[in-house]
ZASESE-220643 format. One record per residue (C-alpha): residue in three letters; z, y, x negated. Coordinates in steps of 0.05 Angstrom, whole numbers, padded with zeros to 5 digits, always signed. Each point is the difference from the previous one (the first is absolute). Layout:
N
ALAZYX
...
//
This chain:
179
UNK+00622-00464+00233
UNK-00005-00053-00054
UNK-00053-00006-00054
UNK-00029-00060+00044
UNK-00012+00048+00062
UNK-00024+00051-00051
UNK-00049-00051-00029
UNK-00025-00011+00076
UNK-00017+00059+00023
UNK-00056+00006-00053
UNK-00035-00059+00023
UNK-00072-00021-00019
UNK-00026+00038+00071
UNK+00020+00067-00030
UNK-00034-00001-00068
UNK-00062+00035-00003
UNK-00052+00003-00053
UNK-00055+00052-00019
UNK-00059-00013-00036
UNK-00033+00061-00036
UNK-00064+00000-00040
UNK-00025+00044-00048
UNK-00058+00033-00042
UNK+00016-00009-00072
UNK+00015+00070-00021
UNK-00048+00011-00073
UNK-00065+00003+00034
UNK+00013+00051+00057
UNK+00042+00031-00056
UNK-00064+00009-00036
UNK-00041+00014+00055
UNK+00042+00054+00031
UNK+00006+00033-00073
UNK-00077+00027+00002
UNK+00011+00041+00068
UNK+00036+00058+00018
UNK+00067-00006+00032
UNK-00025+00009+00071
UNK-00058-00047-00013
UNK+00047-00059-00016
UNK+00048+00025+00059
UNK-00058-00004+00043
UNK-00031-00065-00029
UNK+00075-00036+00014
UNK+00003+00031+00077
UNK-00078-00022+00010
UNK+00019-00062-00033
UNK-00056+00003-00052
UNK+00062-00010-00044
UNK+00049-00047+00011
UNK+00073+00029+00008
UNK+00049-00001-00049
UNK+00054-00072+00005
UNK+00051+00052+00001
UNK-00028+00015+00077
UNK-00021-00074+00020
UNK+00079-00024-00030
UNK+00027+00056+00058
UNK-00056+00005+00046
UNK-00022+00079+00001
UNK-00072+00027+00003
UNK-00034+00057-00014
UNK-00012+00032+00065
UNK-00025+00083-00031
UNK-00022+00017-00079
UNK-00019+00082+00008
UNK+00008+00042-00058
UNK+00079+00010-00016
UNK+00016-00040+00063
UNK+00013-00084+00016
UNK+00018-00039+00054
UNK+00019-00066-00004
UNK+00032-00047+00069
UNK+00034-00059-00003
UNK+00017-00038+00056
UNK+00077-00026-00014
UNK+00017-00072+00006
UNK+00063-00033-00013
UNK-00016-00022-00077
UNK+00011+00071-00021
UNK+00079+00003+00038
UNK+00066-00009-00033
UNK+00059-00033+00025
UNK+00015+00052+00044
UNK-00061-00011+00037
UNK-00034+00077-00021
UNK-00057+00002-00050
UNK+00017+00002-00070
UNK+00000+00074-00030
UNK-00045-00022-00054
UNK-00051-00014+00060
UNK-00005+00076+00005
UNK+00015+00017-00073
UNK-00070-00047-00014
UNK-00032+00032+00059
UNK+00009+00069-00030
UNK-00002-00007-00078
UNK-00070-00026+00016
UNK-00018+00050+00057
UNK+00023+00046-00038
UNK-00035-00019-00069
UNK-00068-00009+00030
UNK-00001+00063+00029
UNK+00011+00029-00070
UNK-00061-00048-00015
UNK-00044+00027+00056
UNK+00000+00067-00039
UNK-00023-00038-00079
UNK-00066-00017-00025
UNK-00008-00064-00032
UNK+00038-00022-00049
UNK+00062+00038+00013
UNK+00056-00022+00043
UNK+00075+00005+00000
UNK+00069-00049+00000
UNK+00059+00018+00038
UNK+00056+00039-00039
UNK+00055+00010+00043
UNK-00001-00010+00079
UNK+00054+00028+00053
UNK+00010-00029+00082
UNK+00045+00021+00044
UNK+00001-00036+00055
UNK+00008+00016+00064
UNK-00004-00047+00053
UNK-00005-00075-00008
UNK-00055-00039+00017
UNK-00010-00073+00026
UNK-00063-00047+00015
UNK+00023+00038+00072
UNK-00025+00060-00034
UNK-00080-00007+00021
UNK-00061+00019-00055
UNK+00041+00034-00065
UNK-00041+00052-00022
UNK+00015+00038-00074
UNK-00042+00070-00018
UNK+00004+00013-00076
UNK-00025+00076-00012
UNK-00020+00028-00071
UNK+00051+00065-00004
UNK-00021+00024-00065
UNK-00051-00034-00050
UNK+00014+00015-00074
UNK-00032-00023-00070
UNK+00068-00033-00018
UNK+00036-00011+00061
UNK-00012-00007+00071
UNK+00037+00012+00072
UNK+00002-00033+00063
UNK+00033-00003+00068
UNK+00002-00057+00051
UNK+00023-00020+00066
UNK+00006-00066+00035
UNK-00009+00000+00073
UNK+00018-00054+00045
UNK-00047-00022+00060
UNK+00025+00057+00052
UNK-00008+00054-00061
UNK+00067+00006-00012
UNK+00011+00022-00079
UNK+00052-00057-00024
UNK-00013+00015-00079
UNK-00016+00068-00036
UNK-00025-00007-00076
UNK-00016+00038-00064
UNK-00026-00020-00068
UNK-00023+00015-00066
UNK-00058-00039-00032
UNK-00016+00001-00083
UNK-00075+00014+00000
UNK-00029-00051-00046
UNK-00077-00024-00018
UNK-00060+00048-00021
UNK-00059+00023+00047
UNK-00051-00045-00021
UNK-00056+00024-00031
UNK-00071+00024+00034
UNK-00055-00046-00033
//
């Protein structure tokens, strides 16, 4: 096949473009940092709060914000697949460090949260825009003063588990202070 050919078969009928807005992050920053974990969890799935650009860049919502437990979904489309034609790992590793780290949230008052320090996948089946509604669970394991725990799982649309997850989170921030 020759460059030319090569050149051809990406013609101007296959591009695709993908618009995504956003909420400029410092004021919902602010906003969220006067309510409790699960109050700001809550606000984003009620959509009092607007979610993170992290979540509009990939396209996953907050679905369930209970103490120690999230769910976010995300419905796969073919911006998020590599040249294989699978979604990109990091598609689930994003899923799941935030999952994850929210659920850890769900359990702080205000003005504490926490920042990823290491994170571990193992993946186990692949998964495609073929794959239906993604769903990932992030679970508190263990909450600590210093360092925090957490397990996740990605699901794909039949509830088949295609990615298993841990990770620790650096606690950082004060409680803020009763007036």
């Amino acid at each position: 096949m020759s460059t030319a050919d090569i050149v051809n078969l990406f013609s101007a009928a296959e591009r695709r473009e993908r618009v995504v807005d956003w909420q400029a992050p410092g004021a919902v920053a602010k906003a969220a940092a006067a309510m409790s974990g699960l109050e700001a969890m809550c606000a984003i799935r009620d959509g009092i709060l607007p979610p993170p650009p992290m979540a509009r860049l990939i396209g996953f919502r907050l679905r369930i914000a209970e103490p120690g437990r999230i769910v976010m979904e995300l419905d796969p489309h073919e911006s998020l697949e590599n040249t294989i034609g699978l979604l990109h790992g990091a598609t689930a590793a994003a899923l799941l460090d935030t999952a994850m780290g929210c659920a850890i949230s769900t359990m702080l008052p205000a003005g504490q949260g926490s920042v990823t320090l290491d994170l571990k996948l193992t993946y186990l089946r692949p998964l495609s825009v073929r794959s239906g509604t993604i769903s990932a669970e992030g679970k508190l394991v263990k909450l600590g003063r210093q360092s925090s725990y957490a397990e996740g799982f990605v699901r794909d649309g039949a509830g088949h588990l295609a990615v298993h997850a841990t990770a620790t989170f650096s606690m950082i921030g004060e409680p803020a202070k009763a007036k």
